[in-house]
C-alpha positions, 0 to 999 in steps of 0.5 A: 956681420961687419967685422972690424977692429975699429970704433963704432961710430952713431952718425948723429949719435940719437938723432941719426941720419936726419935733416936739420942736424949739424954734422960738423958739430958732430964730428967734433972732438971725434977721432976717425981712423982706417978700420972704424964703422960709420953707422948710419940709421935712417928711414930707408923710405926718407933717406939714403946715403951717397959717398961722394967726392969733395965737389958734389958734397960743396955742391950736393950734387948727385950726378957722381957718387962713390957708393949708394946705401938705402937700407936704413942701417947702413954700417960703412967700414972706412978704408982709407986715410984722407978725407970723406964726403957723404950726403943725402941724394933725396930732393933737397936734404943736402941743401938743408944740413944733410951732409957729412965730412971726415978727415980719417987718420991711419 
């Protein structure tokens, strides 16, 4: 079990961790600061999620990740003010939407 005293937050809220969902739409209006969680459901057999720096997210390159989840219900607590990058490393779901970035406040 996480313990964090932040907010909670649904990546794509029903949709999930998915192709074809706009994250940037997602993240509007949406505050993210150190000690929340960033909960990502997927299909572990379809998806993963890389944390990456700012160049393989523009790019979807997947060379050079921070960290790698594949269980499917991943719940990441953010631990640094600043920005975040995460895509997808599976073929090319990157290319197709599968990306997000934050801007995480203190």
């Amino acid at each position: 079990m996480l313990i964090s005293e932040g907010t909670e937050h649904i990546v794509g809220d029903s949709s999930g961790w998915e192709l074809f969902t706009n994250y940037s739409n997602w993240t509007q209006g949406r505050e993210f600061h150190v000690g929340d969680v960033l909960v990502f459901n997927y299909k572990s057999d379809q998806h993963n999620v890389m944390q990456v720096n700012s160049t393989a997210y523009t790019n979807c390159g997947t060379d050079n990740y921070t960290s790698l989840f594949t269980k499917g219900n991943d719940s990441i607590i953010i631990s640094e003010v600043g920005k975040l990058w995460f895509i997808c490393g599976v073929d090319d779901h990157c290319e197709n939407g599968q990306k997000l970035s934050i801007n995480v406040a203190p």
